[in-house]
Backbone as numpy.savetxt, mean C-alpha at the origin, in Angstrom:
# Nx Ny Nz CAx CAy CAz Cx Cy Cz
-3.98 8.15 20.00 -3.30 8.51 18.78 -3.61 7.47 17.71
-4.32 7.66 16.46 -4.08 7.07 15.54 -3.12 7.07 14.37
-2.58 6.06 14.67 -1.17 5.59 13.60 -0.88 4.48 13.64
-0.98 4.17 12.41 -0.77 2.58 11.74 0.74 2.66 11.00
1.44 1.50 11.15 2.51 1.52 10.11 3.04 -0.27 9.86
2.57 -0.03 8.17 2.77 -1.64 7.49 3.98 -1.76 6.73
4.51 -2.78 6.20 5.41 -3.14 5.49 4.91 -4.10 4.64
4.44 -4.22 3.68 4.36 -5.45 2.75 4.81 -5.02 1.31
4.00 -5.74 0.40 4.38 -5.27 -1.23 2.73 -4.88 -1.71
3.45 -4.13 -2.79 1.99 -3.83 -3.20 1.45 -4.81 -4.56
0.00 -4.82 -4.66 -0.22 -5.37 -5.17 -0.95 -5.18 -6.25
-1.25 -4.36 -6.78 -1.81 -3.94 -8.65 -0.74 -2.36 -8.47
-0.30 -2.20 -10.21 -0.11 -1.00 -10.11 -0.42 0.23 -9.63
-0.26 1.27 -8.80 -0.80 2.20 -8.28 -1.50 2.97 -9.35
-2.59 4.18 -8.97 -2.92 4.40 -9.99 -3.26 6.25 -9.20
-3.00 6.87 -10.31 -2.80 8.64 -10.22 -4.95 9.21 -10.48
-5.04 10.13 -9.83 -6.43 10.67 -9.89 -6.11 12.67 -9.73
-6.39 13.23 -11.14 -6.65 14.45 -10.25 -8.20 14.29 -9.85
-7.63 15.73 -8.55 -8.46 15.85 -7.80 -8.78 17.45 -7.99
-9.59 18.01 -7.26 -9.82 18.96 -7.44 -8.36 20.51 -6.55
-8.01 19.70 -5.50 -6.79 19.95 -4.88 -5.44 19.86 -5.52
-5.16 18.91 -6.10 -4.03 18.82 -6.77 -4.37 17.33 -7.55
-3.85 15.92 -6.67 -3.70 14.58 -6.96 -3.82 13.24 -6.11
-4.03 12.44 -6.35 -4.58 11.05 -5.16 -3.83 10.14 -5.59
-3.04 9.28 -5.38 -2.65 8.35 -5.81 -3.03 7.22 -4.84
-3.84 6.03 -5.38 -4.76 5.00 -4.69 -3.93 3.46 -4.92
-3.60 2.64 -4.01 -2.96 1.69 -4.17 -3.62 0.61 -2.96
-2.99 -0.60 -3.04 -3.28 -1.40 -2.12 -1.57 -2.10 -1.73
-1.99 -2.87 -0.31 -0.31 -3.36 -0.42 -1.00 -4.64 0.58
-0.31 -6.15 0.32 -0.52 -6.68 1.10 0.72 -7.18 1.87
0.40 -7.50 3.20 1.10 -7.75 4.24 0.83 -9.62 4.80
1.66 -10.14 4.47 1.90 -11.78 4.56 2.01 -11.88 6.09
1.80 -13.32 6.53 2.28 -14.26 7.66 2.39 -15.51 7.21
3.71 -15.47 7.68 4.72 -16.87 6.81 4.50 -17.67 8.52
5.19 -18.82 8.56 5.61 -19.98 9.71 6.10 -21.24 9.16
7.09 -21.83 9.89 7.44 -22.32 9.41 6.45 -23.93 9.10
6.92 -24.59 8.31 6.14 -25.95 8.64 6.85 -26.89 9.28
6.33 -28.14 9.18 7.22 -29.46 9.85 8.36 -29.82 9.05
8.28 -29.22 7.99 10.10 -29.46 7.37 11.36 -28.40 7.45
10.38 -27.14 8.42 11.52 -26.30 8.43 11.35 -25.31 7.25
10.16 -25.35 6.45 9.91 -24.26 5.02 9.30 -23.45 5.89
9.68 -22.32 5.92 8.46 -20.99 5.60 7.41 -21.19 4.61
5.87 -20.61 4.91 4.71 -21.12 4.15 4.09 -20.09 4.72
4.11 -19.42 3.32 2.59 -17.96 3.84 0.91 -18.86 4.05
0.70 -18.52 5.37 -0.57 -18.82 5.97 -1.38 -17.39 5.57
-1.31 -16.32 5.94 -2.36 -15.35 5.04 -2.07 -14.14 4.03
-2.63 -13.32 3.90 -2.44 -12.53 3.41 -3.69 -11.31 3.82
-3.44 -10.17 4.28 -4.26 -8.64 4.94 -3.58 -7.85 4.07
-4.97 -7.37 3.29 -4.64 -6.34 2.29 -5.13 -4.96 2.84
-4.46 -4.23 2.70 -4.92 -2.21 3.13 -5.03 -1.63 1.82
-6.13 -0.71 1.81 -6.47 0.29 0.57 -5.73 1.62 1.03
-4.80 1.52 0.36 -3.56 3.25 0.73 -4.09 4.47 -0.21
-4.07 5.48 -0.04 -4.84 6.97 -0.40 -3.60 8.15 -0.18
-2.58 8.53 -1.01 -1.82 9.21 -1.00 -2.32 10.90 -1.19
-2.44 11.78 -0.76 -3.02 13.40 -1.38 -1.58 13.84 -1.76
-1.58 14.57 -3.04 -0.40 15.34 -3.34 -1.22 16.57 -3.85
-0.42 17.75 -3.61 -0.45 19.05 -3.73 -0.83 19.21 -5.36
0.15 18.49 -5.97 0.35 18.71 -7.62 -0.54 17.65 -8.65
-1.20 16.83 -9.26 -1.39 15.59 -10.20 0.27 15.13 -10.91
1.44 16.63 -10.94 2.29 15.65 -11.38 3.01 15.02 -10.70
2.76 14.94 -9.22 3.49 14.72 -8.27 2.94 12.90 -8.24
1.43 13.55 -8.21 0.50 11.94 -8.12 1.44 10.67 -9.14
1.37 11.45 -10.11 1.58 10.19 -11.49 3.18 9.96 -11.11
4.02 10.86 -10.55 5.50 9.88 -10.24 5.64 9.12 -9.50
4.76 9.29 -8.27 4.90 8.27 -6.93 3.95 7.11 -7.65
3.13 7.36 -8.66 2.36 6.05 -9.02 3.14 5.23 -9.54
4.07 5.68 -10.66 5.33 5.34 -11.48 5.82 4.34 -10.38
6.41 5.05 -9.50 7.29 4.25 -8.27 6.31 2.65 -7.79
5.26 3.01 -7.48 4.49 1.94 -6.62 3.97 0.84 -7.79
5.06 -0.07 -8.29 5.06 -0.92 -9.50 4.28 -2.51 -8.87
3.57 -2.79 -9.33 3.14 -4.37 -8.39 4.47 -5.30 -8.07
4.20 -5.51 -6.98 5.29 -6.65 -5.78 6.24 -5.75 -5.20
6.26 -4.24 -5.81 7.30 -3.82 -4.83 6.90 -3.53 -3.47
8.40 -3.84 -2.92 8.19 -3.41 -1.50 7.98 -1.94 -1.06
7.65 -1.78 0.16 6.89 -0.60 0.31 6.49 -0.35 1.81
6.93 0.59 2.86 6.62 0.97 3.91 5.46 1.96 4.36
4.29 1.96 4.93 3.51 3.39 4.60 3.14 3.43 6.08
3.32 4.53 6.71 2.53 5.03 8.26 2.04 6.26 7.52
1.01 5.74 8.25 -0.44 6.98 8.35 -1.31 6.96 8.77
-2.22 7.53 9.00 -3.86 7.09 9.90 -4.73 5.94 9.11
-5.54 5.34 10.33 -6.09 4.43 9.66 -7.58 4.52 9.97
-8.50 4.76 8.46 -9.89 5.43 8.71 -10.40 4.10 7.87
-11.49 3.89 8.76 -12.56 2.95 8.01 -13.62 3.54 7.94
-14.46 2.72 6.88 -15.76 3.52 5.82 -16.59 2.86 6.35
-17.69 3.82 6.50 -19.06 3.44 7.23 -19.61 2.89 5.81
């Protein structure tokens, strides 16, 4: 079964595409790893960014969920995960 599911924030405004189907809305989100250090701080050690690909039926559907996906917000996404030859 392929299924991925992240939690981080996203990171540039999302952005709306028609398509010939309806709408795409294309975003990225990155996902941190904090630890603590020798004083007891949390300290982000990396950062793994994912390229997210939304299909909507409508373009006006695209441009509200883009609205929503504002940079740093938080943000949950499961869905398949396809890499490009």
């Amino acid at each position: 079964m392929n299924s991925l599911h992240i939690t981080g924030n996203v990171g540039q405004q999302a952005q709306s595409k028609d398509v010939e189907n309806g709408g795409l809305v294309t975003f990225s989100v990155g996902v941190s790893e904090s630890r603590k250090n020798e004083q007891g701080v949390y300290e982000t050690t990396r950062v793994d960014w994912f390229n997210c690909i939304i299909p909507t039926s409508k373009k006006e559907t695209a441009d509200k969920v883009a609205a929503i996906l504002t940079a740093g917000a938080k943000v949950a996404v499961r869905g398949k995960m396809q890499s490009r030859e």
